[in-house]
C-alpha positions in Angstrom: -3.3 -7.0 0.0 -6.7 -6.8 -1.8 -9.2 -4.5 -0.3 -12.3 -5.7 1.2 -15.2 -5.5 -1.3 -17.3 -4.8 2.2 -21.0 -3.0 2.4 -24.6 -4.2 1.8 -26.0 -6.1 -1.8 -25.6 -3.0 -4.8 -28.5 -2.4 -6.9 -28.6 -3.2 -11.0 -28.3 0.1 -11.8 -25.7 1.1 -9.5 -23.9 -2.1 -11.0 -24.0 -0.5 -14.5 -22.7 2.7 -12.9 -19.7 0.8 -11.8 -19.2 -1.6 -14.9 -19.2 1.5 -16.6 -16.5 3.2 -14.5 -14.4 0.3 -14.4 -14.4 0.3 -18.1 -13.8 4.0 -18.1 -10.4 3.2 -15.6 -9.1 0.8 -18.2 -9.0 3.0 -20.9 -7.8 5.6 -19.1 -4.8 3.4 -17.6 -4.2 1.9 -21.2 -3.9 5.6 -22.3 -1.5 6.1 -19.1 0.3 3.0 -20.1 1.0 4.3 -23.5 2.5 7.2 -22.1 4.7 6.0 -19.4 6.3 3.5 -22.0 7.4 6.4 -24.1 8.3 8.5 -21.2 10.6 5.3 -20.0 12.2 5.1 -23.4 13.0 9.3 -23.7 12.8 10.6 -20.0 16.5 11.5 -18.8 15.3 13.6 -15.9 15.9 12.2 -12.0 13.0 10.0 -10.3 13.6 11.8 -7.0 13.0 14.9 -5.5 13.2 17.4 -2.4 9.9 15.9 -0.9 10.8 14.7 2.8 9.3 11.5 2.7 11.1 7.8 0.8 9.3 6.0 -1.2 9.3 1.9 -1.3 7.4 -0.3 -3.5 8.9 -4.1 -4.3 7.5 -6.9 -7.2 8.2 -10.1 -8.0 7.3 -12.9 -10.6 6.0 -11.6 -14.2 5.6 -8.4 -12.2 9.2 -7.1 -12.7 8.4 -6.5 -16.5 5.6 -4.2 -15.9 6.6 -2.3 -12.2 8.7 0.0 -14.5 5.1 1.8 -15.6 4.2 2.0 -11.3 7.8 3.4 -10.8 7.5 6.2 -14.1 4.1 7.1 -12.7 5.6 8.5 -9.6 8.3 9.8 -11.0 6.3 11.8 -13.2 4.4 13.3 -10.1 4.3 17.0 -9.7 6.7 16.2 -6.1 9.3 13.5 -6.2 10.6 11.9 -3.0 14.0 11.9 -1.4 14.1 8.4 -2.2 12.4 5.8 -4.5 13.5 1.8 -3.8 12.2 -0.9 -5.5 13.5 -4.6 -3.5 13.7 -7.2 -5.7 13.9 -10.7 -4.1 17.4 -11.5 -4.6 20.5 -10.6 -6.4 19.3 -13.1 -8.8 16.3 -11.3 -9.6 18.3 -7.7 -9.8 21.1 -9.4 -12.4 17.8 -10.6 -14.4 16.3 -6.7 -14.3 14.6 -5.8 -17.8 16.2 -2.8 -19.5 13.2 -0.3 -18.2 14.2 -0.8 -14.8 18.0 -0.4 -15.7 17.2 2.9 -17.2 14.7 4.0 -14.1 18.3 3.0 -12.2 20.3 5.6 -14.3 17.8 8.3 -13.4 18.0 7.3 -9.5 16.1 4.5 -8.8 17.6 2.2 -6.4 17.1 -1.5 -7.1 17.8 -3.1 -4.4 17.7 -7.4 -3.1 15.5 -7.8 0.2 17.3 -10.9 1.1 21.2 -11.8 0.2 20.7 -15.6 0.1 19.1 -16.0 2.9 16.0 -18.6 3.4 13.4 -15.3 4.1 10.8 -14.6 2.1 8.9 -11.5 3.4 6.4 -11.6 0.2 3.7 -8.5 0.5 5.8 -7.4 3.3 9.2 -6.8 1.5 7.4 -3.0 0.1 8.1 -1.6 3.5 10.1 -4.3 5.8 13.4 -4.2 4.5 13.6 -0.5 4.4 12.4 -0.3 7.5 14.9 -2.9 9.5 17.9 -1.2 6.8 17.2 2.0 9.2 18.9 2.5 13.2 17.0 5.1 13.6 13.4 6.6 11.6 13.1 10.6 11.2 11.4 10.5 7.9 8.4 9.3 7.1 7.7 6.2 4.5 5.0 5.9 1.6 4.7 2.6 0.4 3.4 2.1 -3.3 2.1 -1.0 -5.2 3.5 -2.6 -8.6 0.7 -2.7 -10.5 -1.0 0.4 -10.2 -1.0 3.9 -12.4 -0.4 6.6 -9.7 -1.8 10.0 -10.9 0.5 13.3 -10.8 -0.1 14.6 -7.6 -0.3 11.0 -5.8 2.7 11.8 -4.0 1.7 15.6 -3.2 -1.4 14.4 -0.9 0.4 12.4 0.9 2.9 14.6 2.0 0.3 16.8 2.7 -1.8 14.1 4.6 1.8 13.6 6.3 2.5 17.3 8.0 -0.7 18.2 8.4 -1.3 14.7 10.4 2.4 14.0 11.4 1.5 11.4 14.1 -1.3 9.6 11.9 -1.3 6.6 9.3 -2.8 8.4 6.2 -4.2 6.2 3.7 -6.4 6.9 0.4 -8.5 3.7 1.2 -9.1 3.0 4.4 -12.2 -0.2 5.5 -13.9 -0.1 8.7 -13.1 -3.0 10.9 -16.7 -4.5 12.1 -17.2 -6.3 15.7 -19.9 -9.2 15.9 -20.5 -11.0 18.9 -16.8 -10.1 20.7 -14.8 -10.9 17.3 -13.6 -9.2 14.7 -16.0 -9.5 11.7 -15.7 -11.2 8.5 -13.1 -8.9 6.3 -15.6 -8.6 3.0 -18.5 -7.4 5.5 -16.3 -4.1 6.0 -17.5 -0.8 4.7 -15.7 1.6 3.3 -14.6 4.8 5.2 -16.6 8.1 3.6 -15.4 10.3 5.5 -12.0 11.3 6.7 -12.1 10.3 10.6 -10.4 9.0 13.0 -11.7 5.7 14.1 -10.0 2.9 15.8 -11.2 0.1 13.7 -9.7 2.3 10.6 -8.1 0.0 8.4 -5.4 0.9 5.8 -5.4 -0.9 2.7 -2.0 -0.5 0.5 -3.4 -0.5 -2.7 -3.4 3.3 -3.5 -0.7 4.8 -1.4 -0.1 5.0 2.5 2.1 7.3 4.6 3.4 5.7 7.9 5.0 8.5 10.2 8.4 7.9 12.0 7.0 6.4 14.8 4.9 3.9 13.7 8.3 2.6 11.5 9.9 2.5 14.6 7.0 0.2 16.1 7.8 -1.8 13.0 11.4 -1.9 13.7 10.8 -3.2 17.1 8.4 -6.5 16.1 10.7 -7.4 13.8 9.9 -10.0 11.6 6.7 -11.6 13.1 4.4 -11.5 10.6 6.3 -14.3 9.1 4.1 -16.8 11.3 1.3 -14.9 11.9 0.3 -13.3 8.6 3.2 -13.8 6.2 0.5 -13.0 2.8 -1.5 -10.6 4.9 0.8 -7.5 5.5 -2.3 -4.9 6.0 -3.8 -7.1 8.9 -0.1 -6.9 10.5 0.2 -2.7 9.7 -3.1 -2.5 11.1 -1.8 -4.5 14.3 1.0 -3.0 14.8 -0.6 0.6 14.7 -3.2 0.0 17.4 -1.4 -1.7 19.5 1.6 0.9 19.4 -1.4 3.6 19.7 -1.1 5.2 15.9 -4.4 6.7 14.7 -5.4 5.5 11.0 -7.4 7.9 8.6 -8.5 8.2 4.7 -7.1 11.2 3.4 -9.9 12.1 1.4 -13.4 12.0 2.0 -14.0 9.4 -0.7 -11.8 5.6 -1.1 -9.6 5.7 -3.9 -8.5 3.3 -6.2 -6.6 4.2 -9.2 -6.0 2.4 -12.7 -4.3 -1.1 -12.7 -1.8 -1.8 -15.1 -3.0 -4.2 -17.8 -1.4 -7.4 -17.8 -0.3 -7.2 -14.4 -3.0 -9.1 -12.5 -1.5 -13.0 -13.5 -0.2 -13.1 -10.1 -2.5 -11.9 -6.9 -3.1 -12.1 -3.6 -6.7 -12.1 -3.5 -8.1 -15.5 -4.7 -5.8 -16.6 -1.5 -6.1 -13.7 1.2 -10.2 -13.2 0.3 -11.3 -16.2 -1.3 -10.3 -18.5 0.9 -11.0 -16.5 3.6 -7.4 -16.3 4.7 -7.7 -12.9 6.3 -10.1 -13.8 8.3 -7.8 -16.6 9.9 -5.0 -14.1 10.2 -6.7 -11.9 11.9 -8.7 -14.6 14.3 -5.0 -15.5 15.2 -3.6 -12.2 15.4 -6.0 -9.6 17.5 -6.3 -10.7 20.7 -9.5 -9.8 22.8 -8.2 -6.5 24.8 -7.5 -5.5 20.9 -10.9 -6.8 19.8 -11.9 -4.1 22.8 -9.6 -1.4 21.8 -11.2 -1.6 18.1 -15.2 -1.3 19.4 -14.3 1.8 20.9 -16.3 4.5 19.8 -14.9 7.6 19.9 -14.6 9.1 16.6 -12.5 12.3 15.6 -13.2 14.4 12.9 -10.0 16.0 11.5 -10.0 18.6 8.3 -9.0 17.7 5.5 
């Protein structure tokens, strides 16, 4: 899901600033690109590792000729996971698999169809729903991953490290702050961004950089099943975020800054966002989802610091 622009009117000069970052980012993730096609073409070595954690990203559409560059940017990471799984749609879509991903497959990626013919559709939420209902019983945490973005080396390594230091908590490398206004939940692009790396119960995880769910909150998944399909079916942060406060799991930024690495070029045709924050979709998934004793439980204001 796209991340909330949120926070106040920016200045013209802090505009250049970030024009000139931006275009900074894409010529760093076209270098990246360059790269990972070469390393995809000569790289024999395994995509998975000895870190204790699996790792499950999914694409669709025109995506499925560029996730191969997500996928090689973990694998190069300086700690591979126990498991990497890309779901695919169907069997269709797997038959249909461009030869990057077939040799990503010899090297230990599993490829893998989130529905067998059936009529379900879990869009956004098929990175972490299939896994997680394919599972009796969860001991190992899961870090879910986006098609389209360039991961750095040591993406993988802060998680885990977010993961056992924090081995209860939701660690995220963006995270929003949920606003309250007048007994509701506030518009989604009014949030700011978390700058720090509390705990807060309005913290909301956004998926576009990385985020480690522990055990139990996959086992609170488990247990709602699939009922995000009526509530939220685009929106699959608002329905994490959901799930976590109302099983109790604490959300935090594992960083002290919001992180959001390169995008692959060429891989924005499709999006979410001109649907989820455009049109304001969000905002009605939320209104329908977060009742008002959860409207309460996210204006509390206790705040926890925790290192780093």
């Amino acid at each position: 899901m796209t991340p909330a622009p949120g926070g106040p009117p920016v200045s013209a000069p802090r505009r250049m600033v970030r024009r000139a970052r931006k275009l900074g980012k894409g010529l760093r993730a076209a270098s990246a690109v360059a790269y990972l096609q070469v390393r995809n073409l000569v790289a024999r070595g395994p995509v998975t590792g000895s870190a204790p954690v699996v790792v499950s990203l999914t694409s669709y559409g025109d995506r499925i000729r560029t996730v191969s560059l997500g996928v090689e940017s973990i694998a190069r990471g300086t700690v591979r996971p126990q498991r990497l799984v890309l779901w695919l749609q169907s069997p269709e879509d797997i038959a249909a698999c461009p030869a990057s991903l077939r040799r990503l497959e010899r090297r230990g990626l599993e490829i893998r169809a989130a529905s067998n013919g059936g009529a379900s559709n879990y869009g956004p939420h098929t990175k972490y729903y299939p896994y997680v209902s394919s599972v009796p019983r969860h001991t190992v945490p899961l870090v879910t991953a986006d098609d389209d973005i360039v991961y750095p080396a040591k993406w993988l390594a802060l998680l885990v490290d977010a993961g056992e230091r924090h081995p209860g908590t939701v660690g995220a490398y963006r995270v929003s702050i949920m606003g309250i206004e007048g007994g509701q939940v506030s518009g989604y692009s009014t949030w700011p961004w978390a700058r720090d790396t509390a705990v807060r119960a309005g913290n909301f995880a956004t998926g576009v950089s990385g985020v480690i769910y522990p055990p139990a909150m996959l086992e609170a998944l488990r247990l709602r099943g699939d009922g995000f399909l009526t509530s939220c079916p685009r929106a699959d942060d608002i329905w994490l975020k959901w799930v976590a406060l109302r099983a109790g799991i604490p959300v935090r930024q594992i960083g002290p800054v919001p992180r959001h690495f390169p995008i692959i070029p060429g891989s924005q045709g499709q999006s979410l966002m001109s649907t989820n924050v455009g049109e304001n979709q969000n905002d009605h998934c939320i209104r329908g989802l977060f009742s008002a004793e959860d409207v309460a439980a996210l204006g509390a204001s206790t705040v926890s610091h925790q290192p780093n």
